[in-house]
C-alpha positions as CSV (number, residue, x, y, z in Angstrom):
1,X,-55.2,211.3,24.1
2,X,-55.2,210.2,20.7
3,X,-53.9,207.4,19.4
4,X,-50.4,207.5,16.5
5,X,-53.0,205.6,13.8
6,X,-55.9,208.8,14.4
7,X,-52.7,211.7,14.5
8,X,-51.6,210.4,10.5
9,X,-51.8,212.9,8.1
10,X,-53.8,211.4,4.9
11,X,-50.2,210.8,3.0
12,X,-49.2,208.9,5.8
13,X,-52.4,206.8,6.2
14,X,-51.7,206.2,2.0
15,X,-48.2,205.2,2.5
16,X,-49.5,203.1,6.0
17,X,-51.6,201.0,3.5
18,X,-49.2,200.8,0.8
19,X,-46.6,199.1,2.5
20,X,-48.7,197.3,4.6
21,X,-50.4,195.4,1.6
22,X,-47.3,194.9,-0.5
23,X,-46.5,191.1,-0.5
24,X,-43.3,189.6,-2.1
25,X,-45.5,186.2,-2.4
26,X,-48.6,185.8,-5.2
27,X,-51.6,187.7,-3.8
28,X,-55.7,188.1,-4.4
29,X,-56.6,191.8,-6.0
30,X,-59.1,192.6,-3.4
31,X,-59.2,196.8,-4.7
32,X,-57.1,200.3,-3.8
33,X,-57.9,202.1,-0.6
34,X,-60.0,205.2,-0.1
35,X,-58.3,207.7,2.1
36,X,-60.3,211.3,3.1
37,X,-62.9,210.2,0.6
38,X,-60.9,209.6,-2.2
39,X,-59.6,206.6,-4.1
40,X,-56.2,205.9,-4.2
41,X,-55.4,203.3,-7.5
42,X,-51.8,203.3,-5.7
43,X,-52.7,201.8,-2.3
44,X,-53.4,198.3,-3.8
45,X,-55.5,196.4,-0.8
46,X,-54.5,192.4,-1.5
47,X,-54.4,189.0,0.4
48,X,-51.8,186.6,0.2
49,X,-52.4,183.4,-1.4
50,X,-50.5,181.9,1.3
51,X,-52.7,183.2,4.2
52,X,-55.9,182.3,2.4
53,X,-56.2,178.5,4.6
54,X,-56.0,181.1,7.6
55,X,-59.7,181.5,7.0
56,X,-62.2,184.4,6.7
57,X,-65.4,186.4,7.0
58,X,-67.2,187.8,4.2
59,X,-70.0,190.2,6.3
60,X,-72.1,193.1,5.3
61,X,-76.3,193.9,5.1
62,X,-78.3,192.7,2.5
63,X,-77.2,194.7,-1.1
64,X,-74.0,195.7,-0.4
65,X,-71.7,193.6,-2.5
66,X,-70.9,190.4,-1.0
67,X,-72.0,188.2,-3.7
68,X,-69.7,190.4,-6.3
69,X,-66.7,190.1,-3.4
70,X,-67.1,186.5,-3.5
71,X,-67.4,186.2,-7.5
72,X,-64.2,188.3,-8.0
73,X,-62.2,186.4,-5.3
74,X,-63.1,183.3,-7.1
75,X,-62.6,184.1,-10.1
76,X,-59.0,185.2,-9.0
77,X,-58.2,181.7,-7.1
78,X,-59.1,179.6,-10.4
79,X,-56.8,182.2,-12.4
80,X,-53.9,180.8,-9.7
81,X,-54.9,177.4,-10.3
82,X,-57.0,177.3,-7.1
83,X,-60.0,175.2,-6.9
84,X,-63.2,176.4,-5.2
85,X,-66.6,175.8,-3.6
86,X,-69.2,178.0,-3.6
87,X,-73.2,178.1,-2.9
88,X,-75.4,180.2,-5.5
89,X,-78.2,180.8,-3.1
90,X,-80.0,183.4,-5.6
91,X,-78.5,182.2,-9.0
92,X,-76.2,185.2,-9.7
93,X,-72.8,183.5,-9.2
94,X,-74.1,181.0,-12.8
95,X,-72.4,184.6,-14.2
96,X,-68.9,183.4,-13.6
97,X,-69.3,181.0,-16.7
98,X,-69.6,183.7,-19.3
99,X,-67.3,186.6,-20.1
100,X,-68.3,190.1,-18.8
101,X,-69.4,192.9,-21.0
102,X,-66.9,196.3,-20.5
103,X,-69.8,198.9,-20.5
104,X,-68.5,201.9,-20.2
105,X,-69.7,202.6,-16.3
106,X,-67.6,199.6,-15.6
107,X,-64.8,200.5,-17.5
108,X,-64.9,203.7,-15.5
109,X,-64.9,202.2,-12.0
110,X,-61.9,199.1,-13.3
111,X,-59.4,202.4,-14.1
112,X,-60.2,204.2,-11.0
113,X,-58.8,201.3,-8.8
114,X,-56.1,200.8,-11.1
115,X,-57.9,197.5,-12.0
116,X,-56.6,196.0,-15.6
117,X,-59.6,194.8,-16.6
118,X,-60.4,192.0,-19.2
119,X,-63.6,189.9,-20.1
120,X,-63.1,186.4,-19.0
121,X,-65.3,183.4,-18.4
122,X,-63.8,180.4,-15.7
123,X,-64.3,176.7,-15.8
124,X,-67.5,175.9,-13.0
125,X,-69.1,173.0,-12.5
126,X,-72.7,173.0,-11.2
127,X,-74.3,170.5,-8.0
128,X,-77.8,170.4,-6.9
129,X,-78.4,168.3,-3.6
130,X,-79.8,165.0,-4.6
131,X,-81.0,166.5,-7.7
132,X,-82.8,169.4,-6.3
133,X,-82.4,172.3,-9.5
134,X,-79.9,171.9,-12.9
135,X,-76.5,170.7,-11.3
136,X,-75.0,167.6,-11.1
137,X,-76.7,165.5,-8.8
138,X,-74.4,165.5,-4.9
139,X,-75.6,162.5,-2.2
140,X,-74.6,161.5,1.2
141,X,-75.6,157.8,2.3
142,X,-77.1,158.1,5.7
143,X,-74.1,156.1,7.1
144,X,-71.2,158.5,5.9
145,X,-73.3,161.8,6.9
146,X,-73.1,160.8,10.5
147,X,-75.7,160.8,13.7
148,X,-74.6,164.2,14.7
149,X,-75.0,165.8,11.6
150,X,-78.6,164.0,10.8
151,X,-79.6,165.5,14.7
152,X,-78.7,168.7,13.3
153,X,-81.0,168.4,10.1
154,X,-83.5,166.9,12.0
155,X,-83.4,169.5,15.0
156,X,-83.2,166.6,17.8
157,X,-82.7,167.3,21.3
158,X,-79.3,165.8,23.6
159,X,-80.9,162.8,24.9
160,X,-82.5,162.1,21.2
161,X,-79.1,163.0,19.3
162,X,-77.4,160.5,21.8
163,X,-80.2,157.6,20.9
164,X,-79.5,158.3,17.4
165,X,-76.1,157.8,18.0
166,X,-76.6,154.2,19.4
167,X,-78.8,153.5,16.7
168,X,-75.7,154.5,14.0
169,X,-73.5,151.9,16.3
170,X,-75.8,149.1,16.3
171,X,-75.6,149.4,12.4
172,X,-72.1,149.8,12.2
173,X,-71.6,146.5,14.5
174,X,-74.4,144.7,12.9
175,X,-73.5,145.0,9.2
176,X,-76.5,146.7,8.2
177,X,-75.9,149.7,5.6
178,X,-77.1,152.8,6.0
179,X,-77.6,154.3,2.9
180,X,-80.8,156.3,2.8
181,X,-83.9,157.0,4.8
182,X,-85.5,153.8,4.3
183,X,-82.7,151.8,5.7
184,X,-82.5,154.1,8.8
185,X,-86.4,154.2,9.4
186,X,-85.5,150.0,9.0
187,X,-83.5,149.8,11.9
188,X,-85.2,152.1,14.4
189,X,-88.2,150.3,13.6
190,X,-85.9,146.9,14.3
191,X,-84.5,148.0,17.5
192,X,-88.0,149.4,19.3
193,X,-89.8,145.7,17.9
194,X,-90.5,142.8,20.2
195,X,-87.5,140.6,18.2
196,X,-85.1,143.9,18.0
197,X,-85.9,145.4,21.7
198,X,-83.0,143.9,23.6
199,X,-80.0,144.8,21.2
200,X,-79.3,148.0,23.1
201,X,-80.4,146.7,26.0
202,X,-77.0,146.6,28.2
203,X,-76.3,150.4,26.6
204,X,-80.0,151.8,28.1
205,X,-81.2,150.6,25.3
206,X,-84.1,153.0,22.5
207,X,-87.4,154.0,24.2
208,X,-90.4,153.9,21.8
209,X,-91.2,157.7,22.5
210,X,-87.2,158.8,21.4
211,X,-87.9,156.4,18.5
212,X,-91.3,157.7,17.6
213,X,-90.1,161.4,17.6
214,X,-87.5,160.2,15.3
215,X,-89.3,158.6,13.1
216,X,-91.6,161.4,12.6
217,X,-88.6,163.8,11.7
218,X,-87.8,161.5,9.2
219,X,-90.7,161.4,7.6
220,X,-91.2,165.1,7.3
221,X,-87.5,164.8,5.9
222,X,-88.7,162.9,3.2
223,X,-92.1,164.8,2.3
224,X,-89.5,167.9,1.5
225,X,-87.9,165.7,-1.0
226,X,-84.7,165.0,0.7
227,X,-85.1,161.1,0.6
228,X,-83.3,162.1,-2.8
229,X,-80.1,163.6,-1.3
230,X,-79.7,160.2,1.2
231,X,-78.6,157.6,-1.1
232,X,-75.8,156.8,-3.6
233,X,-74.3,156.9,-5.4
234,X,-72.6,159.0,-2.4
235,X,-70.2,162.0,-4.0
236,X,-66.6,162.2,-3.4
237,X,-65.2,165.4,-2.5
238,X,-62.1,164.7,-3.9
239,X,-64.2,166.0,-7.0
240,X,-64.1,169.0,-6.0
241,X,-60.1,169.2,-6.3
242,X,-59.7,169.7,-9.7
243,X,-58.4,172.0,-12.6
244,X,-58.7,172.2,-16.0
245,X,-56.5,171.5,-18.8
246,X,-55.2,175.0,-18.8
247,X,-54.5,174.8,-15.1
248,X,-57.3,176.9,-13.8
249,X,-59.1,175.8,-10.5
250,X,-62.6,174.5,-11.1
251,X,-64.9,176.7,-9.6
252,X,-67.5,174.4,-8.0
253,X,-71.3,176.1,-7.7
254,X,-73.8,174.4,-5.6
255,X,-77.1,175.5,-6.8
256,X,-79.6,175.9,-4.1
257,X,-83.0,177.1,-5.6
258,X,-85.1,175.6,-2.3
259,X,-83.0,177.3,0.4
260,X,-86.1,178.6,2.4
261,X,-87.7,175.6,2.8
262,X,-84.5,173.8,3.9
263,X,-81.9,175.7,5.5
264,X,-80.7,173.7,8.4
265,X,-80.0,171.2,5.7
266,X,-78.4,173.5,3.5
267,X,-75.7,174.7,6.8
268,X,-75.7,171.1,7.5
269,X,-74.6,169.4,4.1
270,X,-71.8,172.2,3.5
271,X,-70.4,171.2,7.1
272,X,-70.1,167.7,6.2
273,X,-68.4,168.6,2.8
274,X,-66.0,169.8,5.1
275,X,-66.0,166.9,7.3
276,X,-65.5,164.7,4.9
277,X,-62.4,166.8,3.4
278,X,-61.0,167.1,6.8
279,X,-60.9,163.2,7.1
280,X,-59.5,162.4,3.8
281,X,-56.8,165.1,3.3
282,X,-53.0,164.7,4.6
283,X,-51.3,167.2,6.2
284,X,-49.7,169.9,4.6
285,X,-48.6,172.3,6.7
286,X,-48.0,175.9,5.3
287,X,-48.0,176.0,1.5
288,X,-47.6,178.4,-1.2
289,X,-51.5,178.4,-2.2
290,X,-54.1,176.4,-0.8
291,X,-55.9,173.3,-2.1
292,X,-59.4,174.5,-1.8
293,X,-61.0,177.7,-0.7
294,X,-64.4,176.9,0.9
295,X,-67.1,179.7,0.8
296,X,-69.7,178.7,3.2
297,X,-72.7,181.0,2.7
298,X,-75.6,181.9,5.7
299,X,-73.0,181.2,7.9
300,X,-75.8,181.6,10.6
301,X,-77.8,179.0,9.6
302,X,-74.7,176.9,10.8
303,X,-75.0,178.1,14.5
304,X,-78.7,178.7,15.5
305,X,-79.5,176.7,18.2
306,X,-76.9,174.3,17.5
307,X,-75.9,172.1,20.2
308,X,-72.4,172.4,22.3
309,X,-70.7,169.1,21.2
310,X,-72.1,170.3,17.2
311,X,-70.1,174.1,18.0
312,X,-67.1,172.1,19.7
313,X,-66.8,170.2,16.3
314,X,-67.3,173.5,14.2
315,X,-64.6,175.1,15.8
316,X,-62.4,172.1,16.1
317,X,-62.5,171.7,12.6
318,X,-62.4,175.2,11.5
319,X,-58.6,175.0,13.5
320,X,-57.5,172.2,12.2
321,X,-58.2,171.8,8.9
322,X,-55.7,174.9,7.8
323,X,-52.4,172.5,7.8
324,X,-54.5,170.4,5.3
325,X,-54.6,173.4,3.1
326,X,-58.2,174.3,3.0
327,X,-59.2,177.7,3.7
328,X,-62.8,178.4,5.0
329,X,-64.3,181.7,4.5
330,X,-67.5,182.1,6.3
331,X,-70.2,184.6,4.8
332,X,-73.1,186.6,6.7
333,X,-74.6,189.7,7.4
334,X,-72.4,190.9,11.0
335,X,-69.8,189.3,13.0
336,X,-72.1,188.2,15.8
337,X,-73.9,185.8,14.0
338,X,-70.6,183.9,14.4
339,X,-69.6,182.4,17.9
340,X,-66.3,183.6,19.2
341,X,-64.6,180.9,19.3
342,X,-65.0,180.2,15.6
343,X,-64.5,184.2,14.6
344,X,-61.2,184.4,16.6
345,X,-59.7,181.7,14.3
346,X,-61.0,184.0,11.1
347,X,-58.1,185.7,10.1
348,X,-59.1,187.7,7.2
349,X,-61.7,190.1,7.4
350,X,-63.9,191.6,4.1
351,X,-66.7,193.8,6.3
352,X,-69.1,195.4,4.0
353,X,-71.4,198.1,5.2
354,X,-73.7,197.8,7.7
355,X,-77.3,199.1,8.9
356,X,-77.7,201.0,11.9
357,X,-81.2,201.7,11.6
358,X,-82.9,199.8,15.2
359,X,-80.7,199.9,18.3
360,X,-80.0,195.9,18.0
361,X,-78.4,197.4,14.8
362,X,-76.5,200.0,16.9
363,X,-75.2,197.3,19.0
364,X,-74.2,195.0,16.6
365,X,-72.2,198.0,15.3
366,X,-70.1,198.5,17.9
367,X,-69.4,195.1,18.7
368,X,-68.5,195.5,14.7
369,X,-65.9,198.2,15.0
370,X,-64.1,196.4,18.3
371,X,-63.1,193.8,16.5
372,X,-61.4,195.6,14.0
373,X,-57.3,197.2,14.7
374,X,-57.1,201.0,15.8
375,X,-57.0,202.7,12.5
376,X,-57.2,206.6,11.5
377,X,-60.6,205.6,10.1
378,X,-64.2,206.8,12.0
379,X,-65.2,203.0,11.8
380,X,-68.6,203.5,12.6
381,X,-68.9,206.2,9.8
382,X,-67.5,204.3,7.1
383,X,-69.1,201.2,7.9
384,X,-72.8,202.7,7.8
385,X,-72.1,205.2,4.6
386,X,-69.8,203.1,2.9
387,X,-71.0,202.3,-1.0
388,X,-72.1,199.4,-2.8
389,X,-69.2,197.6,-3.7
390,X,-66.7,199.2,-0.6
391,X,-65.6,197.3,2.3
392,X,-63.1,197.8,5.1
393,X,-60.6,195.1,5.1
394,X,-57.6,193.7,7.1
395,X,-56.1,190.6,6.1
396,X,-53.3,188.3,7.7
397,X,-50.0,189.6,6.3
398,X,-47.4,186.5,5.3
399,X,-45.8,187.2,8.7
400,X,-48.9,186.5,10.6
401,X,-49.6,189.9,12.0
402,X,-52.6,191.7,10.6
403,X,-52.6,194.4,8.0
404,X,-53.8,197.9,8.5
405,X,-57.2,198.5,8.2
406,X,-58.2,199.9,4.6
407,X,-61.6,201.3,3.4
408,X,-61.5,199.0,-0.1
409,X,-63.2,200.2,-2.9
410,X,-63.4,196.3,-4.5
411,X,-62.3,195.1,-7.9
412,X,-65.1,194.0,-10.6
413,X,-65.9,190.6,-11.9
414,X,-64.1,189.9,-15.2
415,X,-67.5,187.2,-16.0
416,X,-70.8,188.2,-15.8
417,X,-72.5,190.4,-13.1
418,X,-75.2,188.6,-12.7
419,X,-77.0,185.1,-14.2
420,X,-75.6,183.5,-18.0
421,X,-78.1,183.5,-20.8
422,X,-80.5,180.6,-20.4
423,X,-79.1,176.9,-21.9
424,X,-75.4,178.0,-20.6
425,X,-75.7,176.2,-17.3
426,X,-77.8,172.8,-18.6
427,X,-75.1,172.8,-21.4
428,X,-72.5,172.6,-18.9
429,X,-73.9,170.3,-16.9
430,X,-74.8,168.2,-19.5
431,X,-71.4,168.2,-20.9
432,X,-70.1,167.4,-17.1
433,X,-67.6,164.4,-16.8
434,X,-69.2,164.0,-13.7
435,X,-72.7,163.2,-14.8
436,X,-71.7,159.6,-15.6
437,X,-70.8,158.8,-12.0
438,X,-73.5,160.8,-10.2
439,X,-76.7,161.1,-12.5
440,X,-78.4,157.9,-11.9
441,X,-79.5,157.0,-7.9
442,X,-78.6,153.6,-6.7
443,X,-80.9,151.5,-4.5
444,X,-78.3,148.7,-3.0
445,X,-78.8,145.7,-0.9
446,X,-78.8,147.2,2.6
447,X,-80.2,148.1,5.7
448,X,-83.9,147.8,4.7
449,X,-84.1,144.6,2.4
450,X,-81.6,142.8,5.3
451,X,-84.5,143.6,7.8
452,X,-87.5,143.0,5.4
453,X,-86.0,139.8,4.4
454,X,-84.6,138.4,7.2
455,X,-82.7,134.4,7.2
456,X,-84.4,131.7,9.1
457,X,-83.8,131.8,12.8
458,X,-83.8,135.3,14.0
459,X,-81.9,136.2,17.0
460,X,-81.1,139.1,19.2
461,X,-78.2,140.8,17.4
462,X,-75.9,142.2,20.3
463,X,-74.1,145.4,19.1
464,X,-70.7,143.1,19.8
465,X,-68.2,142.5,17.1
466,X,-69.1,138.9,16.8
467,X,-72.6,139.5,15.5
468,X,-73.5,140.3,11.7
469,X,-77.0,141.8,12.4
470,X,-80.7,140.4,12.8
471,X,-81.6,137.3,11.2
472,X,-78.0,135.5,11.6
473,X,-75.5,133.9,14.6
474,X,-72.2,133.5,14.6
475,X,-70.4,130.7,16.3
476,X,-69.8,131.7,19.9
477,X,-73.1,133.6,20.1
478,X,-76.4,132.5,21.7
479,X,-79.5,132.2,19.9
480,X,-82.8,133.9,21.0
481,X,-85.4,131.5,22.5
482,X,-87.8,129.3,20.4
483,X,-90.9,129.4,20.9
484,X,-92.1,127.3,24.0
485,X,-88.4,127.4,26.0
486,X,-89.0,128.6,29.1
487,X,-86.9,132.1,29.2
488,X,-83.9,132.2,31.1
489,X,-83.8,134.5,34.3
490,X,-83.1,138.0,33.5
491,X,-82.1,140.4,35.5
492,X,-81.3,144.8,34.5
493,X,-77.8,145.2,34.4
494,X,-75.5,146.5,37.1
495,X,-73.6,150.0,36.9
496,X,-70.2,149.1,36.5
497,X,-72.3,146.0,33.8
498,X,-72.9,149.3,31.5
499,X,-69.1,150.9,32.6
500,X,-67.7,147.8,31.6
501,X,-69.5,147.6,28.8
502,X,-68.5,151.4,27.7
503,X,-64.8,150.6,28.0
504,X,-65.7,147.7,25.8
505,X,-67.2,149.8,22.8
506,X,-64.4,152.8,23.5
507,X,-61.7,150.4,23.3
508,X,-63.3,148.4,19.6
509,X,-63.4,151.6,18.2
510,X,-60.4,153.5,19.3
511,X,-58.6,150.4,19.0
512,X,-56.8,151.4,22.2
513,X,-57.2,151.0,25.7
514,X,-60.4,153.0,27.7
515,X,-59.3,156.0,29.7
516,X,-62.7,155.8,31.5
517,X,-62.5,154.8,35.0
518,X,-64.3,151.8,37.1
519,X,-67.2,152.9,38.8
520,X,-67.0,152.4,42.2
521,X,-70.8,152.6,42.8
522,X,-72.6,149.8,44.7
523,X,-73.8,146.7,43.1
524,X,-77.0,145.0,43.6
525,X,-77.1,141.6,44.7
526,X,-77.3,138.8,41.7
527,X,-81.0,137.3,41.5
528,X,-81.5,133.3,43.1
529,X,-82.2,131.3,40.9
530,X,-85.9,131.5,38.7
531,X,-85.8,135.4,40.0
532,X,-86.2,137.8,37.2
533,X,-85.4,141.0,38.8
534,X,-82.7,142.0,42.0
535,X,-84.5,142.5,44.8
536,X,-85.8,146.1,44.9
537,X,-83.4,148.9,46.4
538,X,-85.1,151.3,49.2
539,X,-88.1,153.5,48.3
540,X,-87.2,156.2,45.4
541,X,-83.3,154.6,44.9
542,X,-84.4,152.5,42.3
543,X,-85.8,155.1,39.8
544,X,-83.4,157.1,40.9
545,X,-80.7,154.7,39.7
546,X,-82.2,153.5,36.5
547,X,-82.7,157.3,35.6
548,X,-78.6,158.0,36.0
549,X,-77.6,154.7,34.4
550,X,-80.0,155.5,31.5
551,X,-78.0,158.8,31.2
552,X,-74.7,157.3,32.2
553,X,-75.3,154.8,28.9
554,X,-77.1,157.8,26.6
555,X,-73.5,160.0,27.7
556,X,-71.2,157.7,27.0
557,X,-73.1,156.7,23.3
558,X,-72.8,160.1,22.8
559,X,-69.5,160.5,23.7
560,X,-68.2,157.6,21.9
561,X,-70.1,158.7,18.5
562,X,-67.7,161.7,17.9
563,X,-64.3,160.1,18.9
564,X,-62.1,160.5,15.4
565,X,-62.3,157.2,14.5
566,X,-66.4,158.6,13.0
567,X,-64.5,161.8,12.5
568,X,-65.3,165.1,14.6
569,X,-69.0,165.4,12.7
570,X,-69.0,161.2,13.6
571,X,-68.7,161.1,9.8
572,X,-67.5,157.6,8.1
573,X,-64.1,157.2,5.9
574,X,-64.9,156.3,2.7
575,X,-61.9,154.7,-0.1
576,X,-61.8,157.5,-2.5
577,X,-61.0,157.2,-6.2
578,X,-58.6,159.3,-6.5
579,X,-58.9,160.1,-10.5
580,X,-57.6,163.6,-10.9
């Protein structure tokens, strides 16, 4: 039987649409419906203003509009007084800084949506990472960016992600700054030496071969140039909450002319732009328009091979970070390349047309058309003959419940279709406030002079609150052995040693008492006296207890790395300046 939705006549469908899409509340222009082939300037398809920190998907094959989708929601947000983030992956979004020509095809399709049309340019302010293209230069010390992100650029396995993790610690607890590639490469290097070795040692401590494959990443990090995004001085994203003097939002436009060669970096760096804003905003709840619309392009760059704690903290964020008022609108080529944890939190829906020419293709077409409402449209017709600038859409309406489905022919750009004349952007940035604060690197006093130039009297540095990092003691801590003192007896630490020891960290940083239980598992005997080592368990027990309290001390590192204290990305709070 056929469903009410596929029984409408085409005046129905029209009115459907209509009233569906009709807010009482300020809404984006997204374009008029096209009912049995034909455009219909009356059935005006918008999206609340409200609804836009419910978050969204922007998906379509290569050509068929989403860059122009993106430019003329943009450009309608700033007119609002929305500020916005954007990545100009080919350089055609620059276009939104000078006013459009009305050529006459254009001025056809603006009046056949029942688009007023006007040429209009919008304040943007261009970012390059670390310098990388025109843009104002945007850094991240090593420190704020976080262990789990840095895995993620440097594609590093569980068990290497989890070392890296007790590597950020140690810093933390020993005072040593993290603020580029040097200073990190400084303390690996530290904690695998003969004076370093034993810092970690109660927490399973840092194999050479974990630190080795490390290092190595971070070297071919730096041959790609990236030692110059790693540094300060670090960027604020409260910078990118701003309007201008007529009250527009500032567009923000991260120019990204080296994508190819660094795309995990690329997914990386906009996640912990988002990070960051999830740990410094206050809660807002529902709001009239949101404080920052966040486009975040290649949306599947974000979610190859990415690890389950990284997805956990993708989606965790994605849900919480609407009752701070930032809306997140993800942009690829088909739904799938999205888990579906993170698409069922998506709420608006901009699906341009898509390719059906291999049978992965077919596939990835049906799974399309399922996620869409029952509608009187043939979904899977539309969606593979639909034009160049024509999407089907469904939106969240202000009471929550999704729209109608509407084959959208979209709205044009009121800028520039396309890159400014050459000299606009450079003048821009030149003329950029910003400039001043981010143009010039810093190289600080940090991790990697503190270890090249260590004080007299080197000792162990525990990863313990009461220590300030190699090359110094405290009162109430021991120093390491001279030279000629006889060693004291040693002996590898017990299981419930490294429990004990986990509550310990958990509790420092959460600043609350451990939830983790006691372990109940047998102890060895202490050594006698002079005896370096327990006596040895029966054949095969020992290894096989070493190997689970290595992972026992690697899992709880791990775990304790992304608590919120770090944030979900085990990102560092930073004191922000707070100047607009």
């Amino acid at each position: 039987m056929a469903s009410k939705e596929a029984q409408q006549t085409p005046a129905q469908h029209i009115e459907q649409i209509t009233s569906g899409y009709t807010f009482d509340e300020p809404s984006i222009q997204l374009g008029a419906a096209v009912v049995d082939n034909t455009v219909h300037p009356e059935a005006a398809v918008r999206l609340p203003l409200a609804m836009m920190n419910r978050h969204g998907l922007v998906s379509g094959a290569t050509g068929t509009g989403k860059t122009i989708t993106l430019q003329v929601i943009a450009e309608q947000l700033s007119a609002h007084g929305v500020p916005v983030f954007l990545a100009d992956i080919k350089g055609d979004l620059t276009g939104l800084s000078t006013a459009g020509a009305g050529a006459e095809k254009l001025l056809k399709r603006t009046q056949s949506v029942g688009q007023a049309w006007a040429a209009k340019s919008f304040p943007v302010e261009y970012f390059s990472l670390g310098g990388d293209g025109v843009g104002v230069p945007i850094r991240a010390t090593i420190s704020d960016f976080g262990p789990l992100l840095l895995a993620r650029v440097l594609d590093l396995n569980e068990t290497q992600e989890s070392s890296l993790q007790l590597v950020f610690h140690y810093a933390d607890k020993a005072d040593l700054e993290l603020f580029n590639l040097a200073d990190l490469r400084a303390v690996i290097s530290f904690l695998v030496s003969d004076e370093g070795k034993g810092s970690l040692e109660n927490l399973g401590g840092l194999s050479k071969a974990t630190a080795g494959v490390i290092l190595r990443e971070l070297i071919t990090l730096e041959a790609q140039g990236m030692d110059r995004f790693f540094g300060e001085p670090e960027f604020d994203t409260d910078d990118l909450l701003r309007t201008d003097a007529a009250g527009r939002g500032v567009i923000s436009c991260l120019e990204l002319p080296t994508l190819q060669q660094k795309p995990q970096l690329f997914s990386t760096f906009l996640m912990w732009l988002v990070a960051d804003l999830f740990a410094d905003l206050p809660e807002v709840g529902d709001i009239d328009k949101p404080k920052l619309v966040f486009f975040l392009d290649e949306a599947h760059l974000l979610f190859n091979g990415a690890s389950k704690a990284f997805l956990q903290s993708i989606q965790t964020t994605v849900r919480l970070i609407r009752s701070k008022g930032v809306g997140i609108f993800l942009v690829t080529q088909t739904p799938r390349d999205v888990p579906a944890e993170v698409l069922g939190q998506l709420a608006n829906r901009v699906q341009h047309a898509l390719r059906a020419f291999t049978p992965d293709d077919a596939k990835a077409l049906k799974s399309t058309v399922s996620t869409f409402p029952i509608s009187p449209y043939d979904l899977e017709e539309v969606l593979t003959s639909a034009g160049i600038g024509e999407a089907v859409v469904t939106v969240m309406n202000e009471k929550g419940a999704p729209t109608p489905v509407a084959w959208t022919r979209m709205f044009s750009p009121q800028s520039t279709m396309g890159p400014s004349p050459a000299g606009v952007v450079e003048g821009i940035v030149a003329g950029s406030p910003l400039l001043a604060d981010y143009g010039t690197p810093i190289d600080s006093h940090s991790a990697f002079e503190k270890l090249s130039t260590p004080e007299p009297a080197p000792t162990h540095a525990s990863a313990e609150p009461g220590t300030t990092g190699p090359g110094t003691t405290r009162p109430g801590t021991t120093a390491a052995p001279q030279s000629g003192d006889t060693p004291p007896a040693r002996r590898l630490p017990s299981q419930s040693e490294i429990d004990a020891e986990a509550r310990r960290i958990e509790e420092d940083i959460l600043g609350r008492p451990s939830s983790r239980p006691a372990t109940t598992r047998r102890e060895h005997p202490a050594p006698i006296s002079g005896q370096t080592h327990p006596p040895a368990p029966p054949t095969g027990q020992k290894q096989q207890e070493k190997n689970e309290m290595m992972d026992f001390a690697l899992k709880t590192a791990g775990t304790i790395g992304v608590e919120l204290v770090r944030g979900l990305f085990a990102t560092q709070r930073r004191r922000r300046r707070r100047r607009w």
